[in-house]
DRENDREN-495233 format. One line per 3 residues: their letters; for each residue x, y, z of N, C-alpha, C. Coordinates in steps of 0.05 Angstrom, whole numbers. Example, Ala and Ser with C-alpha at 12.3 -4.5 7.8 and 13.67 -1.06 7.14 Angstrom:
! residues 2
AS	264:-114:156:246:-90:156:264:-66:156 ~ 257:-45:142:273:-21:143:258:1:157
//
This chain:
! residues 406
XXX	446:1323:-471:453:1314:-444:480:1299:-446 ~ 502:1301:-429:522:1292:-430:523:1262:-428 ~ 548:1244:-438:541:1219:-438:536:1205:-414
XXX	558:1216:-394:563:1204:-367:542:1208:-350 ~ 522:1229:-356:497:1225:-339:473:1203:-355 ~ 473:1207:-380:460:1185:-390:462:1157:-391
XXX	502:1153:-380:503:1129:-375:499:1121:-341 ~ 492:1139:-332:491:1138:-303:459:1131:-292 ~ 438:1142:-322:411:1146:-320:406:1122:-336
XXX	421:1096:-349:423:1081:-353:402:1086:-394 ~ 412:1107:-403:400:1123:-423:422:1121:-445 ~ 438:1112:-442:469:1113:-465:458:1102:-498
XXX	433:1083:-498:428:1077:-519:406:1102:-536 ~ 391:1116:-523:385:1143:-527:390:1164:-532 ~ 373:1181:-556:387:1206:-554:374:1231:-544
XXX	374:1245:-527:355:1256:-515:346:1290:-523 ~ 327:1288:-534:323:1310:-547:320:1335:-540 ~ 308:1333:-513:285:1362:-504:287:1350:-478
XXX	281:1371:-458:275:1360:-426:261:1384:-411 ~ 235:1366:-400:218:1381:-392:207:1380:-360 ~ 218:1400:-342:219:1408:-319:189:1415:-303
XXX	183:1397:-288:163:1402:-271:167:1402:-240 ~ 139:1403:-226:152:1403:-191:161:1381:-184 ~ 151:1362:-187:155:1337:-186:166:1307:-199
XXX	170:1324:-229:178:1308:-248:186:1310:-262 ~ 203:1301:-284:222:1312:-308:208:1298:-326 ~ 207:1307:-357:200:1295:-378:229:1288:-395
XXX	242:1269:-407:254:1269:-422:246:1257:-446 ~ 240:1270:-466:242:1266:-496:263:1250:-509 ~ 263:1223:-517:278:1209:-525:275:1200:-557
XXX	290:1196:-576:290:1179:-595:314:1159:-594 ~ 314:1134:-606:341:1112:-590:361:1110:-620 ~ 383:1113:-606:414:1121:-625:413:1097:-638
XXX	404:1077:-645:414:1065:-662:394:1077:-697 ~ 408:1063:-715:400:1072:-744:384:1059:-761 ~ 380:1023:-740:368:1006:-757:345:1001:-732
XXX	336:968:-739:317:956:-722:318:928:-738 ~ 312:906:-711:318:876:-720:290:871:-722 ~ 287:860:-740:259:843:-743:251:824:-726
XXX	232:815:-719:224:799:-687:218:775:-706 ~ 212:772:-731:206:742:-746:232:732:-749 ~ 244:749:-778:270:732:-781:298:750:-776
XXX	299:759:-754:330:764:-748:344:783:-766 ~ 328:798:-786:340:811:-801:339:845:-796 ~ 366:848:-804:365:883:-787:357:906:-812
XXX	336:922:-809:331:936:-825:333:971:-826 ~ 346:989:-843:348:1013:-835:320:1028:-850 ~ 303:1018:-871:285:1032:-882:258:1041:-861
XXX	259:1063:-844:236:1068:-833:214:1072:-853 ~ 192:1062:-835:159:1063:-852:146:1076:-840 ~ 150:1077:-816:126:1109:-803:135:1114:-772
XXX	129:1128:-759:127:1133:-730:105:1124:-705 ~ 114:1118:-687:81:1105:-672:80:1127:-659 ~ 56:1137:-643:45:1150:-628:75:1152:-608
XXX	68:1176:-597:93:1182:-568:82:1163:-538 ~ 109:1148:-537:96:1125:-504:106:1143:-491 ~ 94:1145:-472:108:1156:-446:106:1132:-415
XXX	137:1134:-415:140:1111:-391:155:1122:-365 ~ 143:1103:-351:157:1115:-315:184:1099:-321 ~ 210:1124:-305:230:1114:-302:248:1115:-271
XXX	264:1122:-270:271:1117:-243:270:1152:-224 ~ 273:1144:-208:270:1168:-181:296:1182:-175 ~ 299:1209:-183:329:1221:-189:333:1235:-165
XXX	339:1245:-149:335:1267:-132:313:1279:-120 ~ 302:1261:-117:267:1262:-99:244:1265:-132 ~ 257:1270:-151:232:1274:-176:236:1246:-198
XXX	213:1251:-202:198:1218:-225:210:1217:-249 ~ 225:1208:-260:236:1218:-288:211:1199:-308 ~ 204:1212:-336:187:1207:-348:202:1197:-372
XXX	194:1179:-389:215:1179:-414:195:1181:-431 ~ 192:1199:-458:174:1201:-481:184:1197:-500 ~ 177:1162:-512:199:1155:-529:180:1151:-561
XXX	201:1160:-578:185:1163:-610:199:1131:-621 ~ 177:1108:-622:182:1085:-634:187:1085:-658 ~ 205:1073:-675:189:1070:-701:190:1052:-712
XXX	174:1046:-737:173:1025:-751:184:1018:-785 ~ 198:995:-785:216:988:-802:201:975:-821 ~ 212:973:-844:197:948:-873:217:935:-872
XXX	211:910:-878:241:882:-874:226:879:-904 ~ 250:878:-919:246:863:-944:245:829:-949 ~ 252:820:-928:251:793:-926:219:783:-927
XXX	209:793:-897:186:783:-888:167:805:-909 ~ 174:822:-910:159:844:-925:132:849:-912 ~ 140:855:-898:128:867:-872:129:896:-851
XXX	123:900:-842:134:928:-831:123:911:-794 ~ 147:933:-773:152:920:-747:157:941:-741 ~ 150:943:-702:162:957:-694:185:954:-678
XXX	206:974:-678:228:970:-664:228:959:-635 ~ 236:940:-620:240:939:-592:263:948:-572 ~ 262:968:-561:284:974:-537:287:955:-513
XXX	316:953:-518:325:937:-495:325:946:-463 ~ 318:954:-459:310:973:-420:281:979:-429 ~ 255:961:-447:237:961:-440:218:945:-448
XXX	205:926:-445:187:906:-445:164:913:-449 ~ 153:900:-478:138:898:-491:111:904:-467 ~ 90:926:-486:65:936:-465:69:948:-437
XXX	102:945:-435:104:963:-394:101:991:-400 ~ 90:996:-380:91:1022:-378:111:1037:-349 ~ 127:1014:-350:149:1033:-338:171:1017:-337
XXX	203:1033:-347:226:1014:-354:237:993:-340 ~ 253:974:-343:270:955:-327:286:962:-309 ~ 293:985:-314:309:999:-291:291:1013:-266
XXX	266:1009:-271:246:1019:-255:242:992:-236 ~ 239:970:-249:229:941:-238:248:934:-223 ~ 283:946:-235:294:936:-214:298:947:-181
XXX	296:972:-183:291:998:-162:270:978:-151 ~ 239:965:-162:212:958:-149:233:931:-125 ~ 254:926:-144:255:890:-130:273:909:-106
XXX	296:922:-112:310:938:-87:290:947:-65 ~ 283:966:-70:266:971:-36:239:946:-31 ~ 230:932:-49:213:912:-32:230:897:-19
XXX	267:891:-21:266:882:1:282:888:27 ~ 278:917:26:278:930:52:243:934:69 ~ 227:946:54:205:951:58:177:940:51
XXX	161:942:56:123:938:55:125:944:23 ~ 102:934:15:88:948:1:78:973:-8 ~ 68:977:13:56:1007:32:81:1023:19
XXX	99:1017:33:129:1035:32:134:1044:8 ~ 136:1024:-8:146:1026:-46:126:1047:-54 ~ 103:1041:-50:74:1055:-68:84:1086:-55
XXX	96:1097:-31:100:1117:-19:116:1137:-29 ~ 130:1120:-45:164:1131:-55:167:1132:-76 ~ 150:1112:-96:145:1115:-122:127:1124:-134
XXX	106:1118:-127:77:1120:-124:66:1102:-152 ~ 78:1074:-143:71:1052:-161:55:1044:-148 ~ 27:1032:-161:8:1014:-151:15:991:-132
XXX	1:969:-117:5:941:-105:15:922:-135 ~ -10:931:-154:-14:910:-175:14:917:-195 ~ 28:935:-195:49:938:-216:64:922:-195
XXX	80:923:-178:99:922:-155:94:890:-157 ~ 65:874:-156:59:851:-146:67:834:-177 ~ 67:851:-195:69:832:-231:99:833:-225
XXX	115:856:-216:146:853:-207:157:830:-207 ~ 146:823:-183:152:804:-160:151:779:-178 ~ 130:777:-190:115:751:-195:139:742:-229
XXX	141:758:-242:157:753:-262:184:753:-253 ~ 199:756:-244:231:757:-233:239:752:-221 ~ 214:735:-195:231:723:-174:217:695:-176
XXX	229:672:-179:228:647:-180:234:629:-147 ~ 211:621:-128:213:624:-103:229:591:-105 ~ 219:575:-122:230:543:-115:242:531:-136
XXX	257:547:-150:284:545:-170:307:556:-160 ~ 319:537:-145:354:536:-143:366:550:-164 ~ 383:563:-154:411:565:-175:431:542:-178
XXX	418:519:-184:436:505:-165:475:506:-191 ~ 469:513:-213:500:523:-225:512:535:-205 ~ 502:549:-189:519:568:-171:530:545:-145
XXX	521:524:-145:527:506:-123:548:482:-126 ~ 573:488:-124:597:477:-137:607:448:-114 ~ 603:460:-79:616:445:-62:599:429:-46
XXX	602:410:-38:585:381:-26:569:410:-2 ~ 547:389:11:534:415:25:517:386:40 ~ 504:396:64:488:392:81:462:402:75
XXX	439:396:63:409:404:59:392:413:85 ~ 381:432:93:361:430:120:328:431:97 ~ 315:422:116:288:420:104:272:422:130
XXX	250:442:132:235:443:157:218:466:142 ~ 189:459:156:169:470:148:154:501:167 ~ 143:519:161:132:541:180:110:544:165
XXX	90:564:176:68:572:175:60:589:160 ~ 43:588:140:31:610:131:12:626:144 ~ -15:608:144:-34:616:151:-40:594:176
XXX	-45:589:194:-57:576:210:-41:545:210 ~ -61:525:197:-45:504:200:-40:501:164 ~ -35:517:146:-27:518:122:2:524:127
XXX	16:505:108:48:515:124:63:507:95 ~ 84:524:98:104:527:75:127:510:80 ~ 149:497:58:174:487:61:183:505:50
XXX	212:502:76:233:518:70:262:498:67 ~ 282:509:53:299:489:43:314:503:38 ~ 346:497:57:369:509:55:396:490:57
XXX	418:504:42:447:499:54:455:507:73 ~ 453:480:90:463:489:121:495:483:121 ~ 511:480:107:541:485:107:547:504:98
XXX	538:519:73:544:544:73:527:567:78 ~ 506:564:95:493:582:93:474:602:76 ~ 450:584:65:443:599:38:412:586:42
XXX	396:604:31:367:590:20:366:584:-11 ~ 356:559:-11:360:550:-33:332:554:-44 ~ 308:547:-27:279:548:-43:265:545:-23
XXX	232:555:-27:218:553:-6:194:547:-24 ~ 179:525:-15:157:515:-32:131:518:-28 ~ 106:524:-33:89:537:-26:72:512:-6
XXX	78:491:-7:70:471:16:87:450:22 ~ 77:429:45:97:410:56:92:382:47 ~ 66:376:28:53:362:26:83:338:-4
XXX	72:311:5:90:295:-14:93:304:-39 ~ 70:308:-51:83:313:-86:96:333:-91 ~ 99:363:-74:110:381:-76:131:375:-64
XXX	136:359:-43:169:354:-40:179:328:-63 ~ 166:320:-73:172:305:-87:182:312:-112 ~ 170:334:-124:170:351:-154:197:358:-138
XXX	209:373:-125:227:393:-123:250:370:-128 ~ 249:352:-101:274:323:-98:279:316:-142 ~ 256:308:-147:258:308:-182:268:331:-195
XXX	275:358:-194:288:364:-205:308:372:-200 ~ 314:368:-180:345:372:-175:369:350:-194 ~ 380:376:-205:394:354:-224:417:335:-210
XXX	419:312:-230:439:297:-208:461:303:-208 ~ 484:312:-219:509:318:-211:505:337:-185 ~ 490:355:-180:484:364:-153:468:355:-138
XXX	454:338:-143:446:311:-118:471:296:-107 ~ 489:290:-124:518:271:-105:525:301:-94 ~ 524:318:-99:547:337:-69:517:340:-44
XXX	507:331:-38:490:325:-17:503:304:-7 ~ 513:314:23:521:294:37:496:280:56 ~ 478:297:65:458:288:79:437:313:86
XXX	416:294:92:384:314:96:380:314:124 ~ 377:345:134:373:345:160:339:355:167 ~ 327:346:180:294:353:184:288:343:206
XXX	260:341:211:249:339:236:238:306:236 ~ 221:291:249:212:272:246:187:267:229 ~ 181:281:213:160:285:199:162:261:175
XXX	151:245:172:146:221:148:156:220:125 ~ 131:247:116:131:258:96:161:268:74 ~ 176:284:96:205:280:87:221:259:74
XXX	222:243:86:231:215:80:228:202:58 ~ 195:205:64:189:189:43:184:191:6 ~ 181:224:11:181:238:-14:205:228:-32
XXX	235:219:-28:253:221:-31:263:192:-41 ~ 244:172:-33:251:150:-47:251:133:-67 ~ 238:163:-89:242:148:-115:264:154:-124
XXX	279:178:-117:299:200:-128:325:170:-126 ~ 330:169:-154:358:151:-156:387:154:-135 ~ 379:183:-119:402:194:-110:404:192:-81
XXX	384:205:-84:372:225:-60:362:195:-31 ~ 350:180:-42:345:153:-27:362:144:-17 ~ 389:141:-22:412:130:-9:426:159:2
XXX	420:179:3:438:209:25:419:195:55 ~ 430:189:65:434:188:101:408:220:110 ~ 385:208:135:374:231:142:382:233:161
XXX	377:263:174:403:271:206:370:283:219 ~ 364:273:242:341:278:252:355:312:268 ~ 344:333:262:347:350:278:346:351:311
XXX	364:353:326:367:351:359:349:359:373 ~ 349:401:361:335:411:377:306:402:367 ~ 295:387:348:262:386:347:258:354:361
XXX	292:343:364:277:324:380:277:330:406 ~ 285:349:422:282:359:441:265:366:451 ~ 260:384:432:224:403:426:198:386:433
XXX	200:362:418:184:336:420:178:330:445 ~ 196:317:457:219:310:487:199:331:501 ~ 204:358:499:200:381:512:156:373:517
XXX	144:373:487:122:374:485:110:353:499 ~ 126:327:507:116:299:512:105:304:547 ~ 125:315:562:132:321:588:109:335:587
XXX	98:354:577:81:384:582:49:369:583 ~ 53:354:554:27:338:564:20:330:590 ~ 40:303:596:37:286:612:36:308:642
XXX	41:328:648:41:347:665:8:354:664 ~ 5:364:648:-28:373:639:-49:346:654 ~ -37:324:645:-53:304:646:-54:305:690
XXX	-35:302:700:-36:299:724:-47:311:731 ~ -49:350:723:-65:368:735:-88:364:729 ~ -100:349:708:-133:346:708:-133:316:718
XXX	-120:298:721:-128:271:737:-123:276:766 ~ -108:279:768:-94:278:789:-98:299:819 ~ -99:328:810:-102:355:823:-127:362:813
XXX	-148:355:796:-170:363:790:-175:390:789 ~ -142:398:771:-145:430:757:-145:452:782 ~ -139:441:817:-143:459:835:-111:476:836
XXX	-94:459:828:-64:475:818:-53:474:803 ~ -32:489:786:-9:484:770:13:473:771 ~ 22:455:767:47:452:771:75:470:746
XXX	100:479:754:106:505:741:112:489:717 ~ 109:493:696:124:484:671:147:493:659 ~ 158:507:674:176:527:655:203:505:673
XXX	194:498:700:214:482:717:216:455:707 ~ 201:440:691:202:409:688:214:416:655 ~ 205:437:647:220:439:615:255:451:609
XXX	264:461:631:283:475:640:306:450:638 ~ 329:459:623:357:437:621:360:422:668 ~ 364:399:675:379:401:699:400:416:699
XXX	419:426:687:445:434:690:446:464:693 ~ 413:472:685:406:502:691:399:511:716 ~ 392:493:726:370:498:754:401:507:780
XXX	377:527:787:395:526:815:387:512:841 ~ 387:507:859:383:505:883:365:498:900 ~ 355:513:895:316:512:903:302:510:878
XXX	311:518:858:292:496:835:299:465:839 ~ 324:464:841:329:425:842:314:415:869 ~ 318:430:881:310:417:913:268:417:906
XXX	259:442:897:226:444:884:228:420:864 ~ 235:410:841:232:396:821:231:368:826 ~ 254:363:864:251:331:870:237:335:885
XXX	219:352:896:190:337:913:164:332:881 ~ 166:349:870:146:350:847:149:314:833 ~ 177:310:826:183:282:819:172:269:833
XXX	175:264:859:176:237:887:152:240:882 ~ 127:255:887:109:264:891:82:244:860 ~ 101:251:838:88:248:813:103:228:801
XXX	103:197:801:125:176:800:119:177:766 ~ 96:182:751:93:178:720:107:196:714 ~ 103:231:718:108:254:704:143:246:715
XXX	164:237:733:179:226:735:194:215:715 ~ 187:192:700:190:184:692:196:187:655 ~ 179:217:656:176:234:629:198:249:633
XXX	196:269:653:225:278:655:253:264:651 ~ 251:240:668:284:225:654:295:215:639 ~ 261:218:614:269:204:580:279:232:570
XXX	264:239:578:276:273:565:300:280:567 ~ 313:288:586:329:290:600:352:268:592 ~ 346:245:589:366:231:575:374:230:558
XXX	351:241:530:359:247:505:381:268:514 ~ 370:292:522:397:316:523:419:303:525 ~ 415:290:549:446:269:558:457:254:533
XXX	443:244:514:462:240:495:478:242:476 ~ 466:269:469:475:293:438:500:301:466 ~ 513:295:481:535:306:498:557:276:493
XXX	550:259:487:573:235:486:592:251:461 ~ 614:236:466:631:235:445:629:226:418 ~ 621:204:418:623:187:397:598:169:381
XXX	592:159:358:577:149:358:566:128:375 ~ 580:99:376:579:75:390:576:82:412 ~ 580:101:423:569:109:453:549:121:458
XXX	541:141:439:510:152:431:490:124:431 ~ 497:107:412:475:86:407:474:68:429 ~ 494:61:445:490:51:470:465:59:489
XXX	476:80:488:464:98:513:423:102:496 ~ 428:108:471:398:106:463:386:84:458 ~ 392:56:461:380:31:459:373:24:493
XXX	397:34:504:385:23:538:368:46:544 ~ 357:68:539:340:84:538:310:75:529 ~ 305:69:509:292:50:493:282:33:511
XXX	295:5:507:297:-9:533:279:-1:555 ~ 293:19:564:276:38:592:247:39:593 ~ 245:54:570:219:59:570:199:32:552
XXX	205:18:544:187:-5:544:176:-16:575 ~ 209:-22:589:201:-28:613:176:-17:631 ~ 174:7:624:150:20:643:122:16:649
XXX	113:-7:619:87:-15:620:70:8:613 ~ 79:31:607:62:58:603:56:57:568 ~ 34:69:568:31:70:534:43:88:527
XXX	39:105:534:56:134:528:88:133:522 ~ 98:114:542:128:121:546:130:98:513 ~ 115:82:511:115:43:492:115:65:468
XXX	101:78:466:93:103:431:115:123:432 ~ 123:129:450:148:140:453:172:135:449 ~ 176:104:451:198:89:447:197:78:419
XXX	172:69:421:163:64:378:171:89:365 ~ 175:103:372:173:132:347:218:137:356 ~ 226:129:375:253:132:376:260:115:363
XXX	244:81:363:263:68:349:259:69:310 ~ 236:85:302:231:80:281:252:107:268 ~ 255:120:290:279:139:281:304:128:285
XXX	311:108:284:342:107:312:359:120:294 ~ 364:106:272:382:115:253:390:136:246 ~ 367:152:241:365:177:234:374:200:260
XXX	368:192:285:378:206:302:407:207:305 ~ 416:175:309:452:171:308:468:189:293 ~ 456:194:261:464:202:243:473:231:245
XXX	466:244:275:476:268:278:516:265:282 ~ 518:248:303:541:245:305:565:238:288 ~ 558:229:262:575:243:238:578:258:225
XXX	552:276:227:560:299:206:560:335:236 ~ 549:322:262:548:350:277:524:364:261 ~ 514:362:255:499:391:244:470:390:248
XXX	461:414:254:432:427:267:411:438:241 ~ 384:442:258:374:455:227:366:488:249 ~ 396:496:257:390:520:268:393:545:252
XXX	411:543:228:400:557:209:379:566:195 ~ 363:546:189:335:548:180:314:555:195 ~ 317:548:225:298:558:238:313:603:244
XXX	336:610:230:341:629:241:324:643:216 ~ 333:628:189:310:644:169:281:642:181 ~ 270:620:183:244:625:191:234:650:212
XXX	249:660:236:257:687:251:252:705:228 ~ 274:707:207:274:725:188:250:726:173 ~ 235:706:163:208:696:150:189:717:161
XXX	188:707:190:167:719:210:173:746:206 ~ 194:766:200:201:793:211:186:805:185 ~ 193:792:161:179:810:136:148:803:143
XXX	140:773:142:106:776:141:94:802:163 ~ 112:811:188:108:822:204:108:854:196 ~ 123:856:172:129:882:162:109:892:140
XXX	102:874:137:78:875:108:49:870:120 ~ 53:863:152:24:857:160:6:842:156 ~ 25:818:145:9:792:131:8:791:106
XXX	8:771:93:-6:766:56:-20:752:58 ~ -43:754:40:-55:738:38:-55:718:10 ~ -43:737:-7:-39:723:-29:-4:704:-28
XXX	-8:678:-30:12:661:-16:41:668:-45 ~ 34:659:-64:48:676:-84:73:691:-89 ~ 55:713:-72:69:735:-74:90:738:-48
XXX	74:721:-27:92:720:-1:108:700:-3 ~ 117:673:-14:138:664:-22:157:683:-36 ~ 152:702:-62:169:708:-69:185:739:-55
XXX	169:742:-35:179:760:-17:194:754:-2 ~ 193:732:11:210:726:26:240:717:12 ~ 235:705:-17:260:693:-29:277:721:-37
XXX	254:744:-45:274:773:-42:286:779:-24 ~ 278:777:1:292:779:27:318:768:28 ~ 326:746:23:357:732:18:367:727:-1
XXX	357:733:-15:376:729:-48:388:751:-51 ~ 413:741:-62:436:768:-65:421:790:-88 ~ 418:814:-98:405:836:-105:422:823:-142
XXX	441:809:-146:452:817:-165:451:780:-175 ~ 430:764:-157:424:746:-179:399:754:-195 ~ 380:770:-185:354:783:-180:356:796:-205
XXX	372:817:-213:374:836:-225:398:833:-250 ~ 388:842:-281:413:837:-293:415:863:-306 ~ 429:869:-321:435:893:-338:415:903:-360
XXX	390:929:-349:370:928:-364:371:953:-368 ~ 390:959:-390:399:989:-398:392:997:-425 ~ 383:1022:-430:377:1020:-460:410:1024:-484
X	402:1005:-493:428:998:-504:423:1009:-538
//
């Protein structure tokens, strides 16, 4: 066989003897060009062969719609050192596989275009070969972080696995990157991760952006580093919040108040003011006049938006302390727990207006998250669905290294 197809079939360390043509598949007969073999005890390279092993035959890669087969003649060396006899190891194949590295890396390429389903279709590799793939080569909550040279913005925000079982996800939201996704949200696991992050790449963390969740926070305060980076409360989840608080207190009027005989619209009291046209504003102020509490939910809401629009800090915190303020005034419990949970954030909220930044990245992966579990029809094994998803955005060529028979 010529070299340039052997180096193309990733076979250059091979010499290929015989080739055997079927409908579906090729056999190639291999013995491997080198003249010695290194000993696996002590490092010593030996040319005295001692016998032959049985013929392996291994799956290799998919050439032109057919299976290429490799039937490779091992053999075994005597090391005068160890005085012992060993068998040789090829480099494009791992000890007990039965099918090459250049196969595994093809498995990691289309899993992350496709299912499961899909791969087994094309290759006609098992779940369980495809799933040992996954599980040995892709590392779902180990950073590269050598590859992370320039100060960066962290997002941290959590999604769903299964129900209320939910995963952290964890990215560079300045440059755009997933860094790790952890198999839960719970303290010690954010805590283990905050611990290993080494510290020369803990100082290029300018700041942690997340939701109001505790747990965040607090994971982080043993980390020598990480305790003093500034948290940036995400906008849109305090919005979201904002958004959820109103919907209640709406609910609540229709069962106190209307005794569930109407709706009032929700899509109109959750809707920006600056959206509404006409006859929504003119509908939305009888609904107000009408409902002086649910009133009153609306214009905390509504005021937050109003403040992610100031210019400046000192004018942000103005405007969110007489807010504050506001709602103590009301005598309402709701609005009093409402204003406890802004002030126990204040800081963290302000903290947007120095750095600007959202965790709208992260919620765009989580979109992306949702599209593969959607494509695979669910996992159930959690595992394997972290490291699916971290195949989904990792570049193909941190994944994959040079697994050629040499």
């Amino acid at each position: 066989m010529p070299y340039v197809i052997q180096y193309l079939l990733g076979l250059q360390g091979l010499v290929i003897v015989s080739l055997v043509n079927h409908f579906e598949s090729v056999y190639l007969y291999a013995l491997p060009r080198r003249k010695t073999g290194t000993c696996p005890t002590c490092g010593h390279r030996s040319s005295a062969i001692h016998g032959y092993r049985p013929p392996q035959t291994v799956k290799h890669i998919l050439v032109g719609g057919k299976q290429l087969y490799l039937v490779l003649h091992k053999r075994r060396f005597w090391c005068n050192r160890c005085i012992s006899a060993f068998v040789e190891e090829l480099s494009g194949l791992s000890k007990w596989s039965r099918h090459t590295n250049l196969l595994a890396d093809e498995i990691l390429m289309r899993l992350r275009e496709t299912s499961f389903a899909g791969v087994s279709r094309t290759t006609n590799l098992s779940y369980r070969v495809q799933a040992q793939t996954l599980l040995t080569r892709v590392n779902p909550s180990t950073p590269k972080w050598d590859e992370i040279m320039k100060p960066f913005v962290m997002g941290l925000d959590e999604q769903s696995f299964s129900g209320h079982e939910m995963i952290a996800t964890i990215t560079d939201l300045t440059h755009h990157k997933l860094l790790a996704v952890l198999p839960d949200d719970h303290k010690p696991t954010l805590k283990a991760f905050y611990d290993s992050i080494p510290i020369e790449k803990a100082r290029l963390i300018l700041a942690i952006c997340t939701d109001m969740r505790p747990t965040y926070d607090t994971a982080r305060n043993t980390h020598p580093i990480l305790k003093k980076i500034p948290l940036v409360i995400d906008k849109y989840h305090l919005i979201a919040d904002a958004n959820k608080r109103v919907n209640a207190e709406r609910l609540i009027v229709e069962e106190v108040v209307l005794k569930k005989k109407r709706q009032l619209p929700r899509k109109l009291l959750l809707k920006g003011k600056e959206h509404l046209d006409e006859k929504e504003r003119k509908k939305l102020k009888l609904i107000l006049t009408k409902y002086p509490d649910l009133q009153i939910y609306y214009f905390i809401k509504e005021g937050l938006r109003e403040m992610y629009t100031k210019l400046d800090k000192l004018t942000a915190t103005k405007f969110l302390n007489d807010l504050i303020s506001t709602m103590y005034n009301q005598q309402e419990k709701g609005c009093s727990d409402w204003a406890k949970t802004l002030e126990r954030h204040h800081d963290s909220i302000l903290n947007y207006f120095d750095f600007r930044i959202t965790n709208a990245y992260t919620e765009g992966v989580h979109t992306k998250m949702k599209l593969i579990k959607r494509q695979g029809f669910g996992y159930k094994n959690k595992e394997i669905y972290l490291r699916k998803l971290v195949l989904g955005f990792l570049p193909l060529a941190a994944l994959i290294s040079p697994h050629l028979f040499q």
